[in-house]
C-alpha positions in Angstrom: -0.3 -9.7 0.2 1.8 -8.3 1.9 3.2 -5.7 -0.3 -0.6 -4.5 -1.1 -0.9 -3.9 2.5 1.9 -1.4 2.3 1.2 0.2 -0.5 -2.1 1.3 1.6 -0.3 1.9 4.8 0.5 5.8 3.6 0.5 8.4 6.8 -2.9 9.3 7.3 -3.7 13.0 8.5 -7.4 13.4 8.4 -9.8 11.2 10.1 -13.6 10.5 10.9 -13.1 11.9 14.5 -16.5 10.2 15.4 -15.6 6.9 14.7 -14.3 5.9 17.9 -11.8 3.3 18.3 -12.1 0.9 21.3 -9.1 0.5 24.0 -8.9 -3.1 23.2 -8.2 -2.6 19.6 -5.5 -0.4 20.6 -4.7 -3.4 22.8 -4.4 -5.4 20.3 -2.2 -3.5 18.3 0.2 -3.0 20.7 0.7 -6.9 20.9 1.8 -6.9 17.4 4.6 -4.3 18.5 5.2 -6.1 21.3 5.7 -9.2 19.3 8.1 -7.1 16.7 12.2 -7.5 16.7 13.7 -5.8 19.4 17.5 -4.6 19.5 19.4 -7.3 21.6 15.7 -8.4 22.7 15.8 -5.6 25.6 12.0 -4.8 24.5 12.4 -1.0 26.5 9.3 0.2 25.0 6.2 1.2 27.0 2.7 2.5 25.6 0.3 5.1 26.5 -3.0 4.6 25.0 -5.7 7.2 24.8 -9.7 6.7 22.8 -11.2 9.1 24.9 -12.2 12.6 23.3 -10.9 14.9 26.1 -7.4 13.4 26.4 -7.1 13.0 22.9 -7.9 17.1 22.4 -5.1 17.3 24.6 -2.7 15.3 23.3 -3.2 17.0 19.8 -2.5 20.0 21.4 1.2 18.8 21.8 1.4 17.9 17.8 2.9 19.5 14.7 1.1 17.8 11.3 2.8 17.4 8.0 5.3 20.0 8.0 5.8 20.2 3.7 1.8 21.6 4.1 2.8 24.9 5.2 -0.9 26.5 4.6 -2.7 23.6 6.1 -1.9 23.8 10.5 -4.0 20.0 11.4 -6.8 18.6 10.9 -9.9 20.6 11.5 -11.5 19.9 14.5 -14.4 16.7 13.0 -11.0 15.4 11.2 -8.9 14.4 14.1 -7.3 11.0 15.8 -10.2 9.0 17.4 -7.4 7.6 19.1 -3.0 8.0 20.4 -0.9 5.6 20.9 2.5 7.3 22.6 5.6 5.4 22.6 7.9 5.6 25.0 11.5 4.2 25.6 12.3 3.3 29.6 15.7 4.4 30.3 15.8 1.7 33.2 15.9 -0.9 30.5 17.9 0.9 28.0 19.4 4.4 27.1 19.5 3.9 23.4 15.9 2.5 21.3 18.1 2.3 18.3 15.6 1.7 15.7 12.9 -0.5 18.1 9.7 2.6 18.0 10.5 2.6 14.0 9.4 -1.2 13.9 7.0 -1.1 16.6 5.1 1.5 14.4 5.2 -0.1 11.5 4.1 -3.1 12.9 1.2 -1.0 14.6 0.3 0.6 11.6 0.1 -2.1 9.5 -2.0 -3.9 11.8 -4.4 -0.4 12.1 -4.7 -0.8 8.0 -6.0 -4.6 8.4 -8.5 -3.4 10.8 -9.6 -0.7 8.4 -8.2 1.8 10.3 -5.0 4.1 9.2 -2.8 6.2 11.1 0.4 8.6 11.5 3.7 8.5 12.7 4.7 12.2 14.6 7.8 12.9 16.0 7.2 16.6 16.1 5.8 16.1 19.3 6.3 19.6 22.1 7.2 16.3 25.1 7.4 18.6 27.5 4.0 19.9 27.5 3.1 16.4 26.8 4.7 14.7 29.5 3.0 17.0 31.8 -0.4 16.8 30.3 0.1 12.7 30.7 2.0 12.7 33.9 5.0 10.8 32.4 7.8 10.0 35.1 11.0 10.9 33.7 12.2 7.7 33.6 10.2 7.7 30.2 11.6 9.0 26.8 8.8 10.3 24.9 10.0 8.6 21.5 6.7 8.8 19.0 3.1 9.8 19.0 1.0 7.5 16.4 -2.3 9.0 15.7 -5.6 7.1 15.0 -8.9 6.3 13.5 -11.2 5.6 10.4 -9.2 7.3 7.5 -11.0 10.1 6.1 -8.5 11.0 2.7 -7.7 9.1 -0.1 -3.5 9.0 -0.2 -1.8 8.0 -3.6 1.8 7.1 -4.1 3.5 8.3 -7.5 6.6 8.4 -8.8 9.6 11.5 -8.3 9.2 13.8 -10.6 11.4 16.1 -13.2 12.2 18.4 -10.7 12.8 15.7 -7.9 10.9 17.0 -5.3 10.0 14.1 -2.1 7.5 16.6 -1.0 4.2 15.5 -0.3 0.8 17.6 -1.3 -2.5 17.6 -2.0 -4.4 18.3 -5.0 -7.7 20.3 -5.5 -9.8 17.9 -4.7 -7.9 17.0 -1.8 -6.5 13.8 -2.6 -2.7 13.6 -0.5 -0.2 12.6 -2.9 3.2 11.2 -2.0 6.5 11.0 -4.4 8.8 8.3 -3.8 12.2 7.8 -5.4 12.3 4.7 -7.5 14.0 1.2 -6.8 16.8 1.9 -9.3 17.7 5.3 -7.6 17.6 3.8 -4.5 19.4 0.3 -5.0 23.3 0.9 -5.7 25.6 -1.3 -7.3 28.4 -1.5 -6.2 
């Protein structure tokens, strides 16, 4: 079960931008991050949430999307995040988030696919223009943005090829394929 459930869990870039998602779903999703491992159980992560159209046009603004699609600069406007949810890491409770946001998201994002929703984890975020745009007091490290909503492409895994390229890309009918390495090249023995 769960192993399906991450196979489908790929980073979603296009979206039905209409299909709205409600602040208490996001709500809910936080509570499974917030319920997620925590290094030395400091729990330093805070949460903007944003469902509403304007802020979210704003908040793309301060995105990069899927840098190995260098022809291809985001998802048209129809195609974008019905919804954000912005990590941040308070430095009052901790100077170093170690790998906390990593599990938070995953934890998020796996929920989001349960739902029937899918998502993205950006770190190519421009945080200054964000934390303006949001009013975030510097006590906040702006850590991750995870975009939202209904997904609108299909994503298929595959294996590395020949050539042994990681990069993602999409075919011609617009199906997002993504290679990963397999388990013996990854597990060593030692």
């Amino acid at each position: 079960m769960i192993e399906e459930l991450i196979l489908k869990n790929r980073s979603c870039r296009r979206f039905y931008q209409d299909h709205s998602v409600d602040s208490e779903s996001l709500k809910s999703l936080v509570n499974l991050a917030r319920l997620s491992a925590s290094a030395g159980n400091l729990q330093p992560l805070k949460y903007i949430l944003s469902c509403d159209p304007e802020m979210n046009a704003q908040i793309f603004s301060c995105l990069a999307w899927a840098g190995y699609l260098k022809d291809w600069p985001g998802p048209d406007q129809g195609e974008r995040p019905s919804a954000y949810i912005i990590i941040l890491g308070d430095t009052e409770i901790s100077k170093d988030f170690g790998c906390d946001h990593g599990i938070a998201s995953q934890s998020i994002l796996l929920g989001a696919k349960e739902k029937g929703l899918a998502g993205c984890i950006i770190g190519a975020i421009n945080r200054e223009k964000l934390r303006d745009i949001l009013n975030i007091p510097a006590q906040f490290k702006i850590l991750l943005a995870l975009a939202m909503g209904k997904p609108k492409e299909e994503i298929v895994t595959q294996d590395v090829g020949t050539d042994g390229s990681i990069r993602y890309w999409r075919d011609d009918k617009g199906v997002h394929h993504v290679p990963k390495r397999s388990s013996e090249e990854i597990i060593l023995n030692y």
